[in-house]
C-alpha positions in Angstrom: 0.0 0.0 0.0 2.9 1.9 0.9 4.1 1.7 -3.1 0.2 3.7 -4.2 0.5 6.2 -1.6 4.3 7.5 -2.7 4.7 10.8 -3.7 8.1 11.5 -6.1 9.0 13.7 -3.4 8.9 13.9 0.4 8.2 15.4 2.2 5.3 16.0 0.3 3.1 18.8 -0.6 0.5 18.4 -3.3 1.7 21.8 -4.5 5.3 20.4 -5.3 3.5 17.1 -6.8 5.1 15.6 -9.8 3.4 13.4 -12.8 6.3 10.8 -11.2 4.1 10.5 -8.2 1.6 7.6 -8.2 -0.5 9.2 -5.5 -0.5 11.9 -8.0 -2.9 15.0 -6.8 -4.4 17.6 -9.2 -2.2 20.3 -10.3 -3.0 22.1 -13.0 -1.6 22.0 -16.3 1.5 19.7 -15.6 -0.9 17.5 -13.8 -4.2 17.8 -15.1 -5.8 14.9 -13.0 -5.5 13.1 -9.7 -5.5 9.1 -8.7 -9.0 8.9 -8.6 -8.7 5.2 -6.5 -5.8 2.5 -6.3 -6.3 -1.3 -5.5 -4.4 -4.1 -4.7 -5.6 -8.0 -5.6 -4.1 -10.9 -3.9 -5.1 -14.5 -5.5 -5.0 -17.8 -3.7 -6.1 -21.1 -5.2 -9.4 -22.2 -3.9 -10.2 -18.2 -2.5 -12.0 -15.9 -3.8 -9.8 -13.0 -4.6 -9.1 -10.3 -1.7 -9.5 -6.9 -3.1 -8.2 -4.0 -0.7 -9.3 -0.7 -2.2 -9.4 3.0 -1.4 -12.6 3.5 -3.1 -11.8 7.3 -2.7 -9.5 9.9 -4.3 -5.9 10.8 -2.9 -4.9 7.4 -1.7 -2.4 9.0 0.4 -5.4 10.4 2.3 -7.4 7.2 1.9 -8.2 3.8 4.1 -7.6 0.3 2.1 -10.7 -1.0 2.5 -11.6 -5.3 1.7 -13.8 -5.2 -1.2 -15.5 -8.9 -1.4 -15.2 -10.2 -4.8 -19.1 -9.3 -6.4 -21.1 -7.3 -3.7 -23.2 -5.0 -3.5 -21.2 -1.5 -1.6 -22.9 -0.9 1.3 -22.4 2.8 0.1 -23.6 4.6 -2.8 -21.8 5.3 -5.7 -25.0 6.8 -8.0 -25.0 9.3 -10.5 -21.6 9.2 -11.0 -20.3 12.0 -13.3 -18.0 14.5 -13.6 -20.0 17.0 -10.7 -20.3 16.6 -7.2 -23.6 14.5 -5.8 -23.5 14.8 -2.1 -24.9 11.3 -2.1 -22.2 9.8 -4.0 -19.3 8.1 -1.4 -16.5 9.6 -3.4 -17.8 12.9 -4.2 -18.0 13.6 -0.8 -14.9 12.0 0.0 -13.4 13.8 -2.4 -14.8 17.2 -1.2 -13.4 17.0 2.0 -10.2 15.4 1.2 -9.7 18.7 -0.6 -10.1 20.4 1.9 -7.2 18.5 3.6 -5.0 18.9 0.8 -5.1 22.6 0.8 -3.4 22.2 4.5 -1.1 19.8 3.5 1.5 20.2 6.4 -0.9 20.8 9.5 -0.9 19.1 12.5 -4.7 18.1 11.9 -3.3 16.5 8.3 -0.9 14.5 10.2 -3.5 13.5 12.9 -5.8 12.0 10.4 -2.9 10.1 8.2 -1.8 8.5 11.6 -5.7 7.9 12.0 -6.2 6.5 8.5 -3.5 4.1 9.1 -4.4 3.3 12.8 -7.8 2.0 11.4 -6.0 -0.3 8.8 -3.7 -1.1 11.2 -7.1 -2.6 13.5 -9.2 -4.2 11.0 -7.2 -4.6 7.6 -3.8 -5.8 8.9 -6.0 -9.1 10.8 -7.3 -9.9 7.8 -4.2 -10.0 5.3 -2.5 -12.1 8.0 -5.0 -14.5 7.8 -5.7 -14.8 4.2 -1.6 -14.9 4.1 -1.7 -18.0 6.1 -4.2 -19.6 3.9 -7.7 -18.6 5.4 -10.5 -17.1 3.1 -11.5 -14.5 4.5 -14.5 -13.4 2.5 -17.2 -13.7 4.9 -15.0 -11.6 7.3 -14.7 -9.0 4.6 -18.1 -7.3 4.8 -18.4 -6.6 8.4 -14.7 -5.3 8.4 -15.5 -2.9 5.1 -18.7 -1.6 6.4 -16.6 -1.0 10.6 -13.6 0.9 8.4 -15.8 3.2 6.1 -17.6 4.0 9.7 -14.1 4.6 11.1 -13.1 6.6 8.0 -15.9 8.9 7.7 -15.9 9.5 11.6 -12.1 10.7 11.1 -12.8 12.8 8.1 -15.4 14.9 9.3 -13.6 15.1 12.6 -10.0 16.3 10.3 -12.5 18.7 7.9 -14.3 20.3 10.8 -11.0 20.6 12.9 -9.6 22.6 9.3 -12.6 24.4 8.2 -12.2 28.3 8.8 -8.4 27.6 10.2 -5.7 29.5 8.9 -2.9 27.2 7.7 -0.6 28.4 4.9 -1.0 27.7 1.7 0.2 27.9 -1.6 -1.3 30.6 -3.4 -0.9 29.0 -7.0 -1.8 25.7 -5.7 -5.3 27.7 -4.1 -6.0 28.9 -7.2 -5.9 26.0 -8.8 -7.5 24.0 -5.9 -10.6 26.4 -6.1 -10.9 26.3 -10.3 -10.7 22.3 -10.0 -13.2 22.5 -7.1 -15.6 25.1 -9.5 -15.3 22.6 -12.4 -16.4 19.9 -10.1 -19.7 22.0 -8.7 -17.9 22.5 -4.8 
């Protein structure tokens, strides 16, 4: 996981971000789009596949999550388009996450990285141990995805609250070109 989150550069700011990155965040015209979601797939004969995913933008910024192999996401994903939908899990994720990027180097940022990995750390690092050692861990899977996007979106709107309205410096080039990709996107 370590591998999807690396930036080109540390330590890392999304304004000094490179198209070398594979966490890559928007950045204008050198990098005109952002990792939109990474996953890993780990195959086992006689196992259905286990599918870790981020299921969100900026997986720097994101929870692996177990996605069992054919089911139905106990969040929604409608209407996805190129505009934000309030209901749609990674719209809103990618709102806030925004947000978060814009303070980059604050001590709420670091706060909820250290959370976002305390929560795999709980629930995702169990379950990789076990299907390591041969276990299929499927029916495990959607109890543990539905407890970590709980944890996640606790953490987030903790982190975005705890930003909103703070000052934290930021990169005036990068702002502007945070808020025109934000316009574009209807937030």
């Amino acid at each position: 996981m370590s591998i999807l989150r690396s930036h080109s550069r540390e330590p890392y700011h999304p304004a000094r971000g490179s198209t070398r990155d594979i966490c890559m965040h928007y950045g204008g015209l050198l990098r005109p789009s952002h990792t939109a979601a990474s996953m890993i797939v780990a195959l086992k004969p006689g196992c259905k596949p286990l599918i870790l995913a981020s299921i969100s933008p900026y997986p720097c910024l994101s929870a692996y999550k177990p996605i069992p192999f054919g089911f139905n996401p106990p969040v929604s994903f409608k209407e996805t388009s190129n505009k934000y939908n309030p209901e749609n899990y990674w719209w809103v994720h990618r709102r806030l996450k925004s947000l978060l990027q814009s303070c980059y180097y604050s001590q709420v940022v670091r706060e909820y990285i250290n959370g976002v990995r305390g929560i795999e750390e709980e629930y995702l690092k169990p379950l990789i141990l076990e299907y390591s050692e041969g276990k299929c861990v499927e029916d495990e899977s959607y109890s543990i995805l539905e407890s970590m996007i709980e944890a996640e979106n606790k953490l987030l709107t903790k982190a975005s609250k705890a930003i909103s309205g703070k000052y934290c410096w930021r990169h005036p080039f990068h702002t502007l070109i945070l808020k025109k990709s934000d316009g574009k996107a209807g937030f």
